[in-house]
C-alpha positions in Angstrom: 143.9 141.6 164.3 142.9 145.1 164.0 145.0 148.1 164.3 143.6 149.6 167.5 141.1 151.9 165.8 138.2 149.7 164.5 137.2 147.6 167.2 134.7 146.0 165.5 130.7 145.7 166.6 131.4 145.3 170.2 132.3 149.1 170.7 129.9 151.5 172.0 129.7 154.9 170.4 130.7 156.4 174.0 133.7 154.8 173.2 135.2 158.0 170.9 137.7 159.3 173.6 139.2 156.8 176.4 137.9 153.9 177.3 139.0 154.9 181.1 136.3 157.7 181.0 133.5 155.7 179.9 131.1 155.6 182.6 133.0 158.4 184.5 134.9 156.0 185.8 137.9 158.0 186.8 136.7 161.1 187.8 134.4 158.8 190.2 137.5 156.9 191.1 139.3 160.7 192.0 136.2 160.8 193.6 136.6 158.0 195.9 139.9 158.3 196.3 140.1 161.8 197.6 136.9 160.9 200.1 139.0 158.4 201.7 142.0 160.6 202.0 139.8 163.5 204.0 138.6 160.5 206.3 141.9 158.7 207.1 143.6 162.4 207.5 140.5 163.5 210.1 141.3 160.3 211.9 145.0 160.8 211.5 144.3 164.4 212.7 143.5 163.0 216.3 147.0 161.1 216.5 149.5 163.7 215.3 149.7 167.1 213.3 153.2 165.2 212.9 151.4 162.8 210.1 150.4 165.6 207.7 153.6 164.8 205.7 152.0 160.9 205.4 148.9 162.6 203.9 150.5 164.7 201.6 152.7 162.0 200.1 150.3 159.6 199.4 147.5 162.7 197.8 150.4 163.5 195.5 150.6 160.1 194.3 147.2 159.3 193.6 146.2 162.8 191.9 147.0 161.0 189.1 147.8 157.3 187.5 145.7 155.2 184.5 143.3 153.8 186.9 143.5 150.5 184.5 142.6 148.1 187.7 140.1 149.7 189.0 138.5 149.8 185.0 139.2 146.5 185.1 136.8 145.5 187.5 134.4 147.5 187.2 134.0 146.9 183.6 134.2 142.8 185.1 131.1 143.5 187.2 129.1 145.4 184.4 130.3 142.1 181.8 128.0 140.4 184.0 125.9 142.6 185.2 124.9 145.0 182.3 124.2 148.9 182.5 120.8 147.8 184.6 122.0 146.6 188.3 120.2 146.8 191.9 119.7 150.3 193.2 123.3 151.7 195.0 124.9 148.6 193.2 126.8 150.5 190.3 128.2 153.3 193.0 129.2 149.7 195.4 131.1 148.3 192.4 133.2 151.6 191.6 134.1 151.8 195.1 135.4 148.5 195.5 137.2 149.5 191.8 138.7 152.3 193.4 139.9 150.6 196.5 142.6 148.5 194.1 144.1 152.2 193.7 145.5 151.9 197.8 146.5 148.8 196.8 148.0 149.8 193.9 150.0 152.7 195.8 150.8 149.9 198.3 152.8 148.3 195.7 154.8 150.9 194.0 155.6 152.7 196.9 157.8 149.6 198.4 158.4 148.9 194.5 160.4 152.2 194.7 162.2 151.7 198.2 163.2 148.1 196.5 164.5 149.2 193.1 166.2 152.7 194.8 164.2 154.5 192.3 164.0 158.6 192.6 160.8 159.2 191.2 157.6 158.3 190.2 155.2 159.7 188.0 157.5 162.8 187.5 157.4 163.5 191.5 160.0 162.4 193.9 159.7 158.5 195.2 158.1 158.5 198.6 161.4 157.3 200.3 163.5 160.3 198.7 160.7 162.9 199.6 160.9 161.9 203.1 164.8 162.2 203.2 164.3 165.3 201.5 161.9 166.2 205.0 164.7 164.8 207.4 167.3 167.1 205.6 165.3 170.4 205.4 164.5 169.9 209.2 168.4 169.0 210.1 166.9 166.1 212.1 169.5 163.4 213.8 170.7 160.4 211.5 170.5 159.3 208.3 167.7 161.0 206.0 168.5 157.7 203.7 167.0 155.6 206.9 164.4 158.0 207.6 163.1 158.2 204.3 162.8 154.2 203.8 161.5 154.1 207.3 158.3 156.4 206.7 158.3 154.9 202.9 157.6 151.2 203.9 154.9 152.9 206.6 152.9 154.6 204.0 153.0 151.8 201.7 151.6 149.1 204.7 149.1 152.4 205.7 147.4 152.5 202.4 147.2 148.5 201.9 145.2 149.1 205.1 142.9 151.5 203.4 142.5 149.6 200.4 141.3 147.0 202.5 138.9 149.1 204.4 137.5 151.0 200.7 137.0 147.2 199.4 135.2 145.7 202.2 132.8 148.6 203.4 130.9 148.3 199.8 127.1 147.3 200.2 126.9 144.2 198.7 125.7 140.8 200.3 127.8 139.0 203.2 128.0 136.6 201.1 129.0 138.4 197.7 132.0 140.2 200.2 133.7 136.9 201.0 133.5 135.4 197.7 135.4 138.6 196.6 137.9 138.4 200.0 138.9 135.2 198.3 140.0 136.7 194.9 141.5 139.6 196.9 143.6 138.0 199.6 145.1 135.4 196.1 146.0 139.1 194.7 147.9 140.4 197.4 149.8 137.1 197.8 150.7 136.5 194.1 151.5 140.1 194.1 153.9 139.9 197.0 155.2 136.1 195.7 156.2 138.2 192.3 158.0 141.1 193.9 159.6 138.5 196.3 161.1 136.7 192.4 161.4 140.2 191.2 163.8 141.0 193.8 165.5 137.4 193.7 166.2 137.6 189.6 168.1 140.9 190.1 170.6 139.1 192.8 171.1 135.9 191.0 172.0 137.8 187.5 168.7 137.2 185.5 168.1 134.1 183.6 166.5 132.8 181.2 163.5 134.0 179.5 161.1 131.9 180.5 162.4 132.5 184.5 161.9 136.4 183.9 158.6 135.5 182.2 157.4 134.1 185.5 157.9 137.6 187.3 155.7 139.2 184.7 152.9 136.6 185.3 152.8 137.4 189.4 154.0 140.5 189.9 152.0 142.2 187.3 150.1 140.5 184.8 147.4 138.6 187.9 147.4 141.6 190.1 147.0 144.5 186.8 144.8 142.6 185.1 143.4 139.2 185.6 142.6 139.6 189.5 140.9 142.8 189.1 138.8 141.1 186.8 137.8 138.5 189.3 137.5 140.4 192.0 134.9 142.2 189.5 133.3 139.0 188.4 132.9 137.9 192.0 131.2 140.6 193.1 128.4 139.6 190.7 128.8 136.8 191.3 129.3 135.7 188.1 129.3 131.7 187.2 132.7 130.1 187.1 132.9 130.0 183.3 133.1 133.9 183.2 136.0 133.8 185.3 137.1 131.6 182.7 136.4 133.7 180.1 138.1 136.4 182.2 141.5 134.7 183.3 141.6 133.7 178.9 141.5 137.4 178.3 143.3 138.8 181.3 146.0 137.1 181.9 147.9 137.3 178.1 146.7 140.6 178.0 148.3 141.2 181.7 151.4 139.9 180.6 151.5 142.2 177.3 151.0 145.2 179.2 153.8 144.3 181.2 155.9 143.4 178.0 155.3 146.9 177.1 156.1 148.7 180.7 159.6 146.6 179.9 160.2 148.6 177.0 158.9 151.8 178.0 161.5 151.3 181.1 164.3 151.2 178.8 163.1 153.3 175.5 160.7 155.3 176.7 160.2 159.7 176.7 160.7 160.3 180.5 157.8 163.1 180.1 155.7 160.1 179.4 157.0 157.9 181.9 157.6 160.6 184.7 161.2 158.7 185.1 164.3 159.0 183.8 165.5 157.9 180.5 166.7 154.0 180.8 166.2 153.9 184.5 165.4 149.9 184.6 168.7 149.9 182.9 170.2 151.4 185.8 168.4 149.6 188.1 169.3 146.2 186.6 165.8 145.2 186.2 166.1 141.4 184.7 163.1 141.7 182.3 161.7 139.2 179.2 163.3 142.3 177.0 166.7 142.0 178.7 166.9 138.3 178.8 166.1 138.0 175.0 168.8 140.3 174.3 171.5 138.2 176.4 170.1 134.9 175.3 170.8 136.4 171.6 173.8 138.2 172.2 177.5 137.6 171.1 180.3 137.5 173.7 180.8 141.2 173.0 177.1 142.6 173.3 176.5 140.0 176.3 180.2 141.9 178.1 177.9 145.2 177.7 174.9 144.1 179.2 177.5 143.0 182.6 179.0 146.1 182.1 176.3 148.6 181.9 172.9 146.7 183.5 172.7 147.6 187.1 175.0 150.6 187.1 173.2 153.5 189.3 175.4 155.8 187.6 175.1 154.6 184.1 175.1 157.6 182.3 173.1 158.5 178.7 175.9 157.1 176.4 175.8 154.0 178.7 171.9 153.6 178.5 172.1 154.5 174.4 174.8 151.2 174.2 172.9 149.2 175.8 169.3 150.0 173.9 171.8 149.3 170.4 172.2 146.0 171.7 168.9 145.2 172.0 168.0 146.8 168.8 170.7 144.7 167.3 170.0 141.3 168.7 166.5 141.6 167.3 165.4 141.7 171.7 162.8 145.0 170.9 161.3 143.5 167.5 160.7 139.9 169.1 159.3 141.4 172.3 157.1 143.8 169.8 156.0 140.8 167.9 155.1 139.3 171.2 152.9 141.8 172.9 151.3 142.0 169.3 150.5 137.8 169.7 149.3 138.1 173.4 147.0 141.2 172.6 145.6 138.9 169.7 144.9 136.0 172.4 143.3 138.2 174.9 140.7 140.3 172.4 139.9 136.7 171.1 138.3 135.4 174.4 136.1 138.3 174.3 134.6 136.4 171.0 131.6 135.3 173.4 128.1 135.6 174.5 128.5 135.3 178.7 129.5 139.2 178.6 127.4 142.1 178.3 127.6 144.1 174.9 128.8 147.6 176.1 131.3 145.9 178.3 133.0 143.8 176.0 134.0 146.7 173.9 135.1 149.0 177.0 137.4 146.2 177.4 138.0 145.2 173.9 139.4 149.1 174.3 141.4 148.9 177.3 143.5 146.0 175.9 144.1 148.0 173.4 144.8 151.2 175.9 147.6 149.2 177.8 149.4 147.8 175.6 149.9 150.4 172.7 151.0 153.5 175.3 153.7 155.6 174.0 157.6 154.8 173.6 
């Protein structure tokens, strides 16, 4: 396996800084995304100057972000498509890309109001910047209420908009429901995995291979393997490329989420935009977590109960329990893992049914999610 850096002959030259800017893709994604913010809030307009708040929130949180799903498929469609497509096709593609990003919001806004979480990407979770509204205004009740209230609102607002992005695209009638399938799969798996997510935190975690389950539907389909099918689909690509793409996708969908589990609990919070061990303190039952209690002794598994799940676990707290997964060999075996699924997925990429310039933009991007910074 190479180390990241020599990606062998399928990598373009274009290919010297991110493999998210190839193709402008996400200053054309910013693009798309702040179009369909200045529509929705002229629409919004008519209703309420009441709603500007909903604006605001949600063009906060998408000023930013790795845009890897939308890179996904788009770099799905060009696999089969090439840098030669039908006239308006290429700008068609990118939008439907850039939809995924309402859907994305979608997710970790109601991820937030779930897990009790107080930021996101450095900025105040939706749910808390609404309380924070209902407090500076004095307003009646609880801002707590309030804030989950508008929070859930704006989450189901912007899985309308990524609907309407998606499915306003100028491709074939025909092309458009092929995709619909792929899409409306995505949504459920994706609510099916938070639905787990949710129910492995009240039952105590389990094993590994339970915990590995959340990973596959909550994040490793919808980041990475959907997003490729929704691309293949709209070129309508043969049923061995989505082949090709679930073989690369999904092991690599599941390493990125490996990695977002150790970044949770050992990661710089100016990298993250959250604070230091904050899984830890919202008991998130990851693959890294399990491994550690499955590995444990009676005394390291009495400070996982003790610690995991305490909202006001405090920096000696988180530091105790990262030791324990240090010492029960949890971060080296989850390492090794990502390190074998990253292997898989840029193996599947070993063929001749994807376009040259694509396969290293994607040979890249596995690289891109999985190695981010702890």
């Amino acid at each position: 396996m190479t180390d990241g850096t020599d990606m062998g002959s399928t990598a373009p030259a274009s290919l010297a800084g991110s493999p998210l800017d190839v193709a402008d893709l996400r200053a054309r994604v910013q693009q798309v995304v702040d179009e369909t913010i200045r529509e929705q809030q002229d629409l919004l307009d008519t209703v309420s100057p009441d709603l500007s708040p909903l604006i605001e929130a949600i063009a906060a949180l998408l000023s930013g972000g790795k845009r890897l799903r939308p890179a996904f498929a788009y770099w799905a469609w060009r696999g089969v498509t090439g840098a030669v497509a039908a006239p308006g096709a290429d700008d068609a593609a990118m939008r439907a890309a850039a939809g995924l990003e309402f859907l994305q919001a979608c997710a970790l806004i109601h991820d937030d109001v779930m897990d009790g979480s107080d930021t996101r990407r450095g900025l105040p979770a939706a749910h808390r910047r609404f309380a924070g509204v209902h407090r500076d205004h004095s307003w009646l009740g609880s801002p707590e209420a309030f804030g989950t209230g508008a929070a859930i609102l704006l989450g189901d607002m912007c899985l309308s908009w990524a609907d309407e992005v998606i499915f306003s695209c100028d491709f074939p009638a025909t092309t458009m429901a092929r995709a619909k399938r792929i899409y409306d799969e995505m949504r459920t798996e994706l609510m099916a995995g938070q639905y787990l997510d949710l129910l492995e935190q009240v039952r105590g975690g389990g094993s590994v291979e339970r915990a590995l389950t959340v990973v596959r539907y909550k994040s490793a389909k919808y980041t990475i393997e959907r997003p490729l099918h929704l691309g293949a689909a709209l070129a309508d690509a043969p049923a061995e490329v989505f082949s090709t793409y679930s073989a690369y996708g999904l092991p690599l969908g599941e390493a990125f989420q490996l990695r977002d589990d150790i970044l949770g609990v050992f990661g710089d919070p100016t990298e993250t935009g959250k604070p230091a061990g904050d899984d830890l303190r919202e008991g998130k039952r990851t693959v890294l977590v399990a491994t550690a209690m499955e590995r444990s002794t009676p005394g390291q598994a009495a400070v996982i109960r003790h610690h995991l799940g305490d909202p006001a676990l405090d920096l000696d707290g988180v530091e105790q329990l990262r030791s324990v997964i240090r010492e029960t060999g949890a971060l080296e075996h989850t390492e090794s893992l990502i390190a074998t699924l990253l292997e898989q997925s840029i193996s599947a990429l070993d063929t001749d049914l994807l376009d040259h310039e694509a396969r290293g933009v994607l040979t890249a991007l596995a690289y891109a999610a999985t190695r981010r910074k702890v």
